[in-house]
C-alpha positions, 0 to 999 in steps of 0.5 A: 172734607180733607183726605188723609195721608195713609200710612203705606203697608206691605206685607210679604210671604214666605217660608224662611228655611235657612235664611239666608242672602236671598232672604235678606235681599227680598226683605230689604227690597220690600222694606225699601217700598217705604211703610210698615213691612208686615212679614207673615211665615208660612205654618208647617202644615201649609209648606207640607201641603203645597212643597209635599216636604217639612222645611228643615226650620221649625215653625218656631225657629224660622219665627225667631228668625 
């Protein structure tokens, strides 16, 4: 039985407020392991629970982003 190929996948995390050159840099960097780059934004109320603060972006904005 021959084996497949599998297509690579990485997935990173992150709040995103204000994206900015640090962001930019640490998605790059990601992208450049090679694949597909999955992003997932942390929700509001997990940044409220563990950063006891509101990112300055909504949920909704640092999505667009």
């Amino acid at each position: 039985m021959a084996l497949r190929k599998r297509k690579k996948r990485i997935l990173v995390f992150g709040v995103f407020d204000r994206i900015h050159a640090g962001h930019r840099f640490f998605l790059r960097a990601a992208r450049g392991f090679g694949g597909e780059l999955f992003v997932a934004v942390a929700r509001d109320r997990n940044v409220l629970r563990l950063k006891k603060k509101l990112p300055r972006d909504s949920e909704q904005t640092r999505l667009r982003n």
